[in-house]
VEXDREN-2710 file (C-alpha; in Angstrom, 1 decimal):
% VEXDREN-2710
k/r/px/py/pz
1/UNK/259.1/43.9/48.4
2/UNK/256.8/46.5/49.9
3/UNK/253.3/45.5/50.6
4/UNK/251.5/47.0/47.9
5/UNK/253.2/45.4/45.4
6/UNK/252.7/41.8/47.0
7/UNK/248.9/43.1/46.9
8/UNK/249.3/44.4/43.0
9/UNK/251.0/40.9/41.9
10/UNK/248.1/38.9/44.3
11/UNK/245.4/41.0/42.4
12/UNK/246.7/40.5/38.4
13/UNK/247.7/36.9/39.3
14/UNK/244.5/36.3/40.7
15/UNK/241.9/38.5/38.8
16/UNK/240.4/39.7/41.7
17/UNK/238.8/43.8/42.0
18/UNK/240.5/45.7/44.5
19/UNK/237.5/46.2/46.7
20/UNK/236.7/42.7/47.3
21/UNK/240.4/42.1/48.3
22/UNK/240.1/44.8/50.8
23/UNK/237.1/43.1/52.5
24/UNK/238.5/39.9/51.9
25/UNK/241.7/40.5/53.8
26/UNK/241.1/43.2/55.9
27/UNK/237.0/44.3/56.1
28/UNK/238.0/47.2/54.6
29/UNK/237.0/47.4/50.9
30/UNK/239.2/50.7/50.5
31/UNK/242.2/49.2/51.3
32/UNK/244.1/49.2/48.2
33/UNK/243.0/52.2/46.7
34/UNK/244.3/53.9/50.2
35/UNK/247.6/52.0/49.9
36/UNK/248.1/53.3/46.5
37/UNK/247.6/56.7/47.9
38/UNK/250.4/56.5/50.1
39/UNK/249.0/54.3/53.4
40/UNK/251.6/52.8/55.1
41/UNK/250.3/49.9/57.0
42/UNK/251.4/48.6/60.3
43/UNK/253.1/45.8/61.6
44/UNK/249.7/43.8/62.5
45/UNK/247.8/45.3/59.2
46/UNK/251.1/44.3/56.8
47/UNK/250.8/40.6/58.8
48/UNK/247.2/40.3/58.0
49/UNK/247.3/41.1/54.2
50/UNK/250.5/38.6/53.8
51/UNK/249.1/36.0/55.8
52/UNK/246.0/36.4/53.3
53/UNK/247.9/36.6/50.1
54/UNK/249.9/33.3/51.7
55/UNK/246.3/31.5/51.4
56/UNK/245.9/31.1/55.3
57/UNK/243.3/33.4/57.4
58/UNK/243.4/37.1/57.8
59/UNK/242.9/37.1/61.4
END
């Protein structure tokens, strides 16, 4: 399952706005919008956001 879906799911499941997912996982509050628009993230970005979605820290 590719990243941005995990992040879609995390976002209905939890009712949570985009932006404040972005700043939550990554500092970066147009993070989903920019994965939507085709980001690909890397290896040490993709980590982060799972490890957030998991429940544990994002760095």
């Amino acid at each position: 399952m590719s990243v941005l879906r995990k992040v879609e799911i995390y976002l209905r499941s939890n009712n949570m706005p985009e932006t404040r997912f972005g700043r939550l996982a990554m500092n970066d509050p147009r993070l989903v919008r920019d994965l939507r628009n085709g980001r690909e993230p890397g290896a040490r970005t993709a980590a982060r956001i799972e490890a957030f979605i998991r429940g544990g820290t994002s760095r």
